[in-house]
C-alpha positions as CSV (number, residue, x, y, z in Angstrom):
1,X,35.5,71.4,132.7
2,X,32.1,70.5,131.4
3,X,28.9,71.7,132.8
4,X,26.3,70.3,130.5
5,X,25.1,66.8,130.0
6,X,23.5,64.7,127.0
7,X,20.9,62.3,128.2
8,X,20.8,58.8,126.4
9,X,19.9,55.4,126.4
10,X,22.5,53.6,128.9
11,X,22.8,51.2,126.6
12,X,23.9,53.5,123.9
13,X,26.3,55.1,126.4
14,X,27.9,51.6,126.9
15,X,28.4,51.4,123.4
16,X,30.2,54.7,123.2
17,X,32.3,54.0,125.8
18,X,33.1,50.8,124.6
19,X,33.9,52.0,121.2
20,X,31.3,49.6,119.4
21,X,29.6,53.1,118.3
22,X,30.7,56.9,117.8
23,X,27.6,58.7,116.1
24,X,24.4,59.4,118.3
25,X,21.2,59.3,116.1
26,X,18.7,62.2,117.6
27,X,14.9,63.3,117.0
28,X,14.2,65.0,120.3
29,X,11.7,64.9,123.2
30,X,8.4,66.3,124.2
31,X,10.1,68.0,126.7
32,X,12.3,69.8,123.8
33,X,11.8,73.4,123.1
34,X,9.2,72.6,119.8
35,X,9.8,69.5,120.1
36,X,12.9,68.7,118.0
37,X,16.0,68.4,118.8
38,X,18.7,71.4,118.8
39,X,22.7,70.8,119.4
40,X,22.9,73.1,121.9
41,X,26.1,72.0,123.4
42,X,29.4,70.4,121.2
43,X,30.8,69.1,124.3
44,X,29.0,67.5,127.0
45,X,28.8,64.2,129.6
46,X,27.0,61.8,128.5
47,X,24.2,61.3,130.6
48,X,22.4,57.1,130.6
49,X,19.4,57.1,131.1
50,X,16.9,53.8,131.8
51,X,13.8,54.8,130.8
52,X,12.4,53.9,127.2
53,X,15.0,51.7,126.5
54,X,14.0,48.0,125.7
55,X,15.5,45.1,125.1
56,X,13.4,44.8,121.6
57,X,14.2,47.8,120.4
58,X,18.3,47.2,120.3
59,X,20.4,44.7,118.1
60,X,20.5,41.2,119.0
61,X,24.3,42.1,119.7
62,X,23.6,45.2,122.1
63,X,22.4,42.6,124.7
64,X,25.3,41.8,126.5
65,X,25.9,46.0,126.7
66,X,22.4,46.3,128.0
67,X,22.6,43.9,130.7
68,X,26.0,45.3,131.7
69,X,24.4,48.5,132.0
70,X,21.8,47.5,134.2
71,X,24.4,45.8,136.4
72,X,26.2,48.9,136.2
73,X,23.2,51.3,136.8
74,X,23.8,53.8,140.1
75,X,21.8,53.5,142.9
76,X,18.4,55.4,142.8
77,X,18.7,59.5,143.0
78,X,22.4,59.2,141.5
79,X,23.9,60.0,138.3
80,X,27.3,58.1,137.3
81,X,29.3,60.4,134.3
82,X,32.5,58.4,133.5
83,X,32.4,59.7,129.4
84,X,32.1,63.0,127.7
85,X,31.3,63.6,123.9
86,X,32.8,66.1,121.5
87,X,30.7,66.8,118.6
88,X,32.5,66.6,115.2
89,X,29.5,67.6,112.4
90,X,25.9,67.4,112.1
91,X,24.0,65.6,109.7
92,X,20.1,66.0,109.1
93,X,18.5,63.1,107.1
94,X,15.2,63.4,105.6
95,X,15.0,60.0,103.7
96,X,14.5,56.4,105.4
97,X,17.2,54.6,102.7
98,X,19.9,57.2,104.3
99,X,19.4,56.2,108.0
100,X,19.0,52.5,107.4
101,X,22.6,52.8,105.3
102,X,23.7,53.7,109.2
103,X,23.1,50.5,110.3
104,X,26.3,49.2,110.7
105,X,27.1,52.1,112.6
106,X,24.8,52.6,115.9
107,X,23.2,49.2,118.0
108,X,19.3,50.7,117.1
109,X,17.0,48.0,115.8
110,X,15.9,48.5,112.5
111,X,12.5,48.6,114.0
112,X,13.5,51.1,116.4
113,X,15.4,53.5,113.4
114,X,12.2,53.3,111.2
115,X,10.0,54.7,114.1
116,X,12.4,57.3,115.5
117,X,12.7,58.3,112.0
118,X,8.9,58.8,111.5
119,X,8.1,60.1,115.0
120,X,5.9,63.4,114.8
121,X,7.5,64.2,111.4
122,X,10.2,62.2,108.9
123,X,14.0,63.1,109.6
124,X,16.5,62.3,112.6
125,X,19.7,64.1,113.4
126,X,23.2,62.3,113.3
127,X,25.8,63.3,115.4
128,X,29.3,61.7,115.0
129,X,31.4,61.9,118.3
130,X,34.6,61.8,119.8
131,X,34.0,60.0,123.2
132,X,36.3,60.4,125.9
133,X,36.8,58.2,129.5
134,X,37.2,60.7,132.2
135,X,39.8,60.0,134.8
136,X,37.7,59.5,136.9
137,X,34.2,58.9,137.5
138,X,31.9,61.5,138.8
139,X,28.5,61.5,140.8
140,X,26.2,63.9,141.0
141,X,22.6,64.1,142.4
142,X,19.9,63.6,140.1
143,X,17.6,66.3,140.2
144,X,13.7,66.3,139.5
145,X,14.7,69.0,137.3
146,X,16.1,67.1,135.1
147,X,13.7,64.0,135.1
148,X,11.1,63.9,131.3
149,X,11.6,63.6,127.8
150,X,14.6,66.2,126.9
151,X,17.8,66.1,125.5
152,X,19.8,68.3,127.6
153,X,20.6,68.7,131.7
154,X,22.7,71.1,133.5
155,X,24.8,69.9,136.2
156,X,24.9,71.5,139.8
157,X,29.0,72.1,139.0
158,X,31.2,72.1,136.4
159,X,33.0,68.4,136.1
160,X,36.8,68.3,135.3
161,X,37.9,66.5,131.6
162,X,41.7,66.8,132.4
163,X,43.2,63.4,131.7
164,X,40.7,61.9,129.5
165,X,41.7,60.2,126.9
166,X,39.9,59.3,123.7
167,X,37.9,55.6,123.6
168,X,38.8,55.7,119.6
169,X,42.4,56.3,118.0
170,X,42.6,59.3,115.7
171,X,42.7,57.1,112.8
172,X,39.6,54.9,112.9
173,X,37.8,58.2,114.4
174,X,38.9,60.0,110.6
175,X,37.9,56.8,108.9
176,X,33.9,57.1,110.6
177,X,33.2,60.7,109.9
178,X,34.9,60.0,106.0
179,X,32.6,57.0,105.8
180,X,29.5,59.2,106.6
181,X,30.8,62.0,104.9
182,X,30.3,59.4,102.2
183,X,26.7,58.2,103.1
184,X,25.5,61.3,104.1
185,X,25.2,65.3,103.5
186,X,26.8,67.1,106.2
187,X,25.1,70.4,107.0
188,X,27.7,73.3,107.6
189,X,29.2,73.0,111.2
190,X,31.8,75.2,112.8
C-alpha cells in the first residue's frame, strides 16, 4: 500500500513505464520547502503531470511517448496511477559534463538538462528507479491541494501494490545502477 505520490512530466512517466528510462533527474520546485528538492519518500506512485512539459524540451525520440500520453491523459479533476517507483540510491551532481554523460539514459533534451541543471543554483539530483505496473489502475480526485510547482502529493487513501510486477528484469535493472555507479558518485543511501 502506497500513500504518497511523485509528480512528473507524463511524458517521463510513459517512459518509465515503458522501460525506455529508469533514473528520474530532480532539482525541485518553488513550491519545495527551500526550494530544492528532498527524497522524502523511497516508494511512491508516480504522479504525470501536463504542465511545463514541451514538446522542445524532450528528445526527438520522446515524441511518439508524448503524444501517447496526451491521448492517454484523464479527464479533467482526475488522476490516473498505473506505476509506482522504488528508489534504489541517490546521486547529487554538481558538474554539467556528469549530467550530460546521462544522456543516454533519460528522454530530456540537452537543452532542457543544461537549464534544469543551472536553475537557481548548479546541481540536479538523480534517482535511479525500480518501476513497477500495478495491477490495476487507480483513480483518484485531484485535489487543489496538490496543484503548483512541488515534488510530492499525498493521496486521500492508501493505494494497494500487491501484484505489481517490475517493468525491468533484475538483470538489466543491476546493469543501470552499475553503469551509473560508474558515471557517477553515489551519496550514502540506506
Amino acid at each position: 500500500m502506497l500513500r504518497h505520490a511523485l509528480k512528473e512530466w507524463a511524458v517521463i512517466c510513459r517512459a518509465l513505464a515503458e522501460g525506455r528510462q529508469a533514473i528520474l533527474l530532480r532539482k525541485g520546485g518553488i513550491a519545495e520547502a527551500g526550494g530544492a528538492f528532498q527524497v522524502e519518500h523511497t516508494r511512491f506512485w508516480l504522479l504525470p503531470t501536463y504542465v511545463h512539459q514541451q514538446r522542445d524540451e524532450v528528445k526527438p525520440e520522446a515524441l511518439p511517448l508524448l503524444e501517447q500520453a496526451e491521448v492517454e491523459r484523464p479527464p479533467e479533476g482526475t488522476l490516473r496511477l498505473d506505476h509506482f517507483a522504488e528508489v534504489a540510491g541517490i546521486y547529487q551532481v554538481h558538474d554539467l559534463v556528469s549530467v550530460l554523460k546521462l544522456s543516454d539514459l533519460h528522454l530530456w533534451s540537452e537543452t532542457t538538462a543544461q537549464a534544469r541543471f543551472r536553475y537557481r543554483w548548479p546541481g540536479l539530483f538523480v534517482l535511479p528507479v525500480r518501476v513497477y505496473r500495478a495491477a490495476s489502475a487507480a483513480e483518484v480526485p485531484d485535489a487543489p491541494a496538490d496543484a503548483g510547482c512541488k515534488s510530492w502529493v499525498e493521496l486521500d487513501r492508501e493505494l494497494p501494490t500487491e501484484g505489481a510486477v517490475p517493468v525491468l528484469g533484475e538483470e538489466a535493472f543491476r546493469d543501470l545502477l552499475k553503469t551509473l555507479d560508474r558515471r557517477l558518485d553515489p551519496i550514502a543511501f540506506a
